[in-house]
MDTraj code that builds the backbone (N, CA, C; nanometers):
import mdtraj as md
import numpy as np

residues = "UNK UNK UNK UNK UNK UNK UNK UNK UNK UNK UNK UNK UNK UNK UNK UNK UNK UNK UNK UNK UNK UNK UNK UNK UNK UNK UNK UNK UNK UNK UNK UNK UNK UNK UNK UNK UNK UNK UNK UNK UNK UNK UNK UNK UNK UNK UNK UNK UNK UNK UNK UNK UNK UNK UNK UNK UNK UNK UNK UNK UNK UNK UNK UNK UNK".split()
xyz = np.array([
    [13.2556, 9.2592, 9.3955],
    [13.1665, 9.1928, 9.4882],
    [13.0438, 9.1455, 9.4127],
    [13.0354, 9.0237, 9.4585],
    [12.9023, 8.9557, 9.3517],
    [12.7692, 9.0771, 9.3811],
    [12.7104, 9.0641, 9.2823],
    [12.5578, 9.1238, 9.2534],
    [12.5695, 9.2349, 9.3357],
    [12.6547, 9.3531, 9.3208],
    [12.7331, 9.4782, 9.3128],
    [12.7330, 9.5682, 9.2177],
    [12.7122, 9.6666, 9.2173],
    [12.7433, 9.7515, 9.0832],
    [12.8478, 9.8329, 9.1338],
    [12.9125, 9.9140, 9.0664],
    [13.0008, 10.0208, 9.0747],
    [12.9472, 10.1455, 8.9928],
    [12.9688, 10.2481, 9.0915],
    [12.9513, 10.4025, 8.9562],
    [13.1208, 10.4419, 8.9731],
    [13.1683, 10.4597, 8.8352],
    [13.2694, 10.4771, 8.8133],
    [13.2510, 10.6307, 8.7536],
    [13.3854, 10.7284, 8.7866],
    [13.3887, 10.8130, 8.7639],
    [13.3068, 10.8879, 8.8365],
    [13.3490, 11.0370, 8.7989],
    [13.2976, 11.1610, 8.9570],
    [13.3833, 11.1484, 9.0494],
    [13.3982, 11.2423, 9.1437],
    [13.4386, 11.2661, 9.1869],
    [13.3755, 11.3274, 9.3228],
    [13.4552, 11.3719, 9.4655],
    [13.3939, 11.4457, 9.5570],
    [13.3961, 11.5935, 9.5645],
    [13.3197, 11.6935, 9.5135],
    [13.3312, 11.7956, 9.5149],
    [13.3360, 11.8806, 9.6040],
    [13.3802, 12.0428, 9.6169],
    [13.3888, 12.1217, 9.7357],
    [13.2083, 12.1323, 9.8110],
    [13.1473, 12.1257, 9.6831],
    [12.9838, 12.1748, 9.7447],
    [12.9475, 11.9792, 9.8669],
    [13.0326, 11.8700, 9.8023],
    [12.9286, 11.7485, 9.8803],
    [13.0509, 11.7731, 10.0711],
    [12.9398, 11.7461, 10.1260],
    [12.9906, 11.7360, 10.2235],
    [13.0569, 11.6103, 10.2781],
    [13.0026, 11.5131, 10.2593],
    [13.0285, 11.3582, 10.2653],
    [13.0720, 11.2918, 10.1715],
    [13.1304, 11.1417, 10.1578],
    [13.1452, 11.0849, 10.0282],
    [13.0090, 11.0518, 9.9509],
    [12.9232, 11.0001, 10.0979],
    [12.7576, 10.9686, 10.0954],
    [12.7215, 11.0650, 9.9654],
    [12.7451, 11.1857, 9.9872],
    [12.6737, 11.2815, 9.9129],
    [12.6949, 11.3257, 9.7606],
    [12.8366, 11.2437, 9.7598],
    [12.9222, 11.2327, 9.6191],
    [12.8065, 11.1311, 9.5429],
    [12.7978, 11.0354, 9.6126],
    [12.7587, 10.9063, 9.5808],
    [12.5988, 10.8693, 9.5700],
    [12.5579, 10.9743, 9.6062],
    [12.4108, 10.9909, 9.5421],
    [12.3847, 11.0975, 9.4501],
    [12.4913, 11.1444, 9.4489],
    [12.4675, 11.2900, 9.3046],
    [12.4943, 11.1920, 9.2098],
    [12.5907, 11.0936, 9.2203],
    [12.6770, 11.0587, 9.1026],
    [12.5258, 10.9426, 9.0508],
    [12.4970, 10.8752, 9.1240],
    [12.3584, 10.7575, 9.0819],
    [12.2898, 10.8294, 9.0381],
    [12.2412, 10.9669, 9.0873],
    [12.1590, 11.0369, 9.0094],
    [12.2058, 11.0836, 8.8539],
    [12.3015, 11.1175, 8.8280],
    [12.3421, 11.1685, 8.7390],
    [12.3626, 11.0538, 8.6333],
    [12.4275, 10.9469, 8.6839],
    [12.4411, 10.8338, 8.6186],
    [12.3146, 10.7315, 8.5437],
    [12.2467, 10.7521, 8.6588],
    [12.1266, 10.6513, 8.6114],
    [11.9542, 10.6782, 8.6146],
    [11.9787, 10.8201, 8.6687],
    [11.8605, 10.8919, 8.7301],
    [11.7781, 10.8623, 8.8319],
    [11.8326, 10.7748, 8.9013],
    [11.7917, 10.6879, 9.0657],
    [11.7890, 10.8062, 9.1205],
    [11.6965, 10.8509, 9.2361],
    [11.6797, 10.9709, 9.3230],
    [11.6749, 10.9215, 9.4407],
    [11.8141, 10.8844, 9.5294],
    [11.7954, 10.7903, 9.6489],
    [11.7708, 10.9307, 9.7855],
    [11.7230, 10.8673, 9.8985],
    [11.6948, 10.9210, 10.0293],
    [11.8398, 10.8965, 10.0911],
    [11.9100, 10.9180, 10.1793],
    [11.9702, 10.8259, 10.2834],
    [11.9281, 10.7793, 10.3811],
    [11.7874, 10.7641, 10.3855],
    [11.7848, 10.6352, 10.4720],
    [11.7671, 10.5175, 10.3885],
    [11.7581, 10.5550, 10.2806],
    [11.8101, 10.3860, 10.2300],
    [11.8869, 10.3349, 10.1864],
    [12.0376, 10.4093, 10.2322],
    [12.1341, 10.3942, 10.1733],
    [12.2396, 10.3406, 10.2888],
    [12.3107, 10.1774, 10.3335],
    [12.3729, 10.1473, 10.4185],
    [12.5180, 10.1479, 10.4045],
    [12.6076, 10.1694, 10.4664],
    [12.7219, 10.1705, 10.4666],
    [12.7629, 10.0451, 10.4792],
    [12.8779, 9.9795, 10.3837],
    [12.9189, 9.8962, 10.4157],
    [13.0447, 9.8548, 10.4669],
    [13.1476, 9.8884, 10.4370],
    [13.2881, 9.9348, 10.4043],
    [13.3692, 10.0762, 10.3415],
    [13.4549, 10.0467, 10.4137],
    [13.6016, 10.1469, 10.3887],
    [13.6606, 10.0770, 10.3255],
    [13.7587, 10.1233, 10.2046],
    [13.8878, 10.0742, 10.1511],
    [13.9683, 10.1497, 10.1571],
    [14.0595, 10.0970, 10.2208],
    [14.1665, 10.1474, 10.2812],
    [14.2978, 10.1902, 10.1348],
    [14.2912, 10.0607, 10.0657],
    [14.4085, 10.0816, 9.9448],
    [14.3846, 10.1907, 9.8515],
    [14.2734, 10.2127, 9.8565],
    [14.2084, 10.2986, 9.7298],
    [14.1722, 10.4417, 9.8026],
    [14.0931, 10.4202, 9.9418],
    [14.0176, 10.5502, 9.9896],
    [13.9010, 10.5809, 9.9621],
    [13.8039, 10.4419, 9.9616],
    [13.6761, 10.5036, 9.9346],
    [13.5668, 10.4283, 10.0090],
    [13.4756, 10.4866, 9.9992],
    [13.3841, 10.4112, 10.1356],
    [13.2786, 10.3123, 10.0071],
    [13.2330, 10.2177, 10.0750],
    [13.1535, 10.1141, 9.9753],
    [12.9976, 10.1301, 10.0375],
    [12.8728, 10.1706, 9.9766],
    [12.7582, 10.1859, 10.0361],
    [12.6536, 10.0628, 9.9717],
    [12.5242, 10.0547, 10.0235],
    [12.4747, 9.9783, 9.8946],
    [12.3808, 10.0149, 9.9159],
    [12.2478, 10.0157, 9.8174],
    [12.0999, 10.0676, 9.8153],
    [11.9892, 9.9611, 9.7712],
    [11.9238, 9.8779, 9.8117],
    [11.8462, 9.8116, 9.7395],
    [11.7457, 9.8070, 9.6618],
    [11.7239, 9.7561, 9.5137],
    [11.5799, 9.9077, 9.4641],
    [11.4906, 9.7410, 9.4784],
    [11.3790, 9.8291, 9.4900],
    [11.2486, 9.7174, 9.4993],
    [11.2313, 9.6833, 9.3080],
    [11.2155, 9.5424, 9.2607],
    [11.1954, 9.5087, 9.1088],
    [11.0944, 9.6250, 9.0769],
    [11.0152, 9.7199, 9.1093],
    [10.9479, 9.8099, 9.0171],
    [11.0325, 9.8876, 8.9698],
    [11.1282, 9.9556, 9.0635],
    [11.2273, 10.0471, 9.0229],
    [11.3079, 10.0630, 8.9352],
    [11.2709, 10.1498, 8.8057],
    [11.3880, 10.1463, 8.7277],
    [11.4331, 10.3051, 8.7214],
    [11.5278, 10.3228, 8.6017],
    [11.5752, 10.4629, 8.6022],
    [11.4905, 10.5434, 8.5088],
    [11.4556, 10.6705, 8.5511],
    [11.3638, 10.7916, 8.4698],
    [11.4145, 10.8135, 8.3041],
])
top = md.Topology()
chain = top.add_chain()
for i, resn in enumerate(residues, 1):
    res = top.add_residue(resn, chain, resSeq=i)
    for name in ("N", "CA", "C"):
        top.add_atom(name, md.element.get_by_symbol(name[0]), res)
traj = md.Trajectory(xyz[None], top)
């Protein structure tokens, strides 16, 4: 999807409760982004694969720690 990123790799562990929760450990871990969920929107399900698609928008100050 244009002007999209992907975090590849990770997984959902027994401790995340949600995929949501996979998916902000993993940005953290990945890039050191420390997101909220409220700023995090759902966009899609994929059905072929099994994974939910979210997106976060960072304001241009934002970079990673």
């Amino acid at each position: 999807m244009y002007s999209l990123h992907q975090l590849f790799s990770g997984k959902i562990e027994f401790t995340d409760a949600y995929s949501l929760d996979a998916a902000l450990k993993e940005l953290k871990e990945e890039t050191g982004f420390r997101m909220h969920y409220f700023r995090v929107r759902w966009l899609n399900h994929n059905e072929k694969y099994n994974y939910n698609i979210y997106t976060i928008e960072l304001d241009s100050k934002e970079k990673p720690k």
